[in-house]
N, C-alpha and C positions, 0 to 999 in steps of 0.2 A: 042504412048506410049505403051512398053508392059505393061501386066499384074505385072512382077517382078519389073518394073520399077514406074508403081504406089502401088506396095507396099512398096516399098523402101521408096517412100516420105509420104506415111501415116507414118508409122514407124520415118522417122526422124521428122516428127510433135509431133508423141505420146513419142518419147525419149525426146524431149526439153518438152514438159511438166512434163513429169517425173522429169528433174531436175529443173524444176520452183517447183514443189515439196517440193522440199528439202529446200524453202523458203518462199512459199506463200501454203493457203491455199487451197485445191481442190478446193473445189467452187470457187476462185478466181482464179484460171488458168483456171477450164474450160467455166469462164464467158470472157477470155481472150482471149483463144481461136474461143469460138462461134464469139465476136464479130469481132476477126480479119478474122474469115471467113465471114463473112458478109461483111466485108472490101473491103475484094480480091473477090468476088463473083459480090460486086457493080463496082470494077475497070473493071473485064473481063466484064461484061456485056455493059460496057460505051467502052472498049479496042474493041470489037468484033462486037457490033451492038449500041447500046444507041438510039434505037426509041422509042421516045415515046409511040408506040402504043405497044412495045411489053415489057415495063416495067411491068403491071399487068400479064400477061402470064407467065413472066421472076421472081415474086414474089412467083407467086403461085405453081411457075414448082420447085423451091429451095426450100419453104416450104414441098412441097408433098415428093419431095426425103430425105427430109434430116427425116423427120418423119419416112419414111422405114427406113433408116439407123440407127436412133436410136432405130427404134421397133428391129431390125434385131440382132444388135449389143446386146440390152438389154437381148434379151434370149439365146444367147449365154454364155454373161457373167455370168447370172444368172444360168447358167449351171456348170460352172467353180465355183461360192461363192457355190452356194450348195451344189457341190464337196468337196472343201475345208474345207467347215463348219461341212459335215458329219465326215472326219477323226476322230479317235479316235486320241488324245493329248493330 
């Protein structure tokens, strides 16, 4: 997978939520989303290896990334609202 090609499918993750949006509330798309990546996270893992021994590795290795990704992603954005929130309007 290139690079363009895994942004393309974050992006069509983060557009379908945008329009679950438009009828549920954020917390409730993004408690939809986490859990259905937990979903497909536990299928790959059963899809691709499913030993037992490497279930705890395979926990703790999803949690550690996903914590970057959210520390990572959070000051970005946080970059972007306090942009935003400073405009005069």
């Amino acid at each position: 997978m290139t690079d363009a090609e895994f942004f393309d499918a974050v992006d069509a993750f983060v557009n379908l939520a945008n329009e679950l949006n438009n009828k549920l509330d954020t917390s409730d798309v993004s408690a939809a989303l986490m859990y259905a990546a937990a979903r497909y996270n536990a299928f790959n893992f059963f899809a691709t290896d499913g030993s037992p021994e490497n279930e705890m590795p395979t926990y703790k290795g999803y949690a550690e990334q996903y914590q970057a990704l959210l520390q990572k992603n959070m000051l970005e954005l946080r970059k972007e609202f306090d942009q935003a929130n400073s405009q005069p309007g």
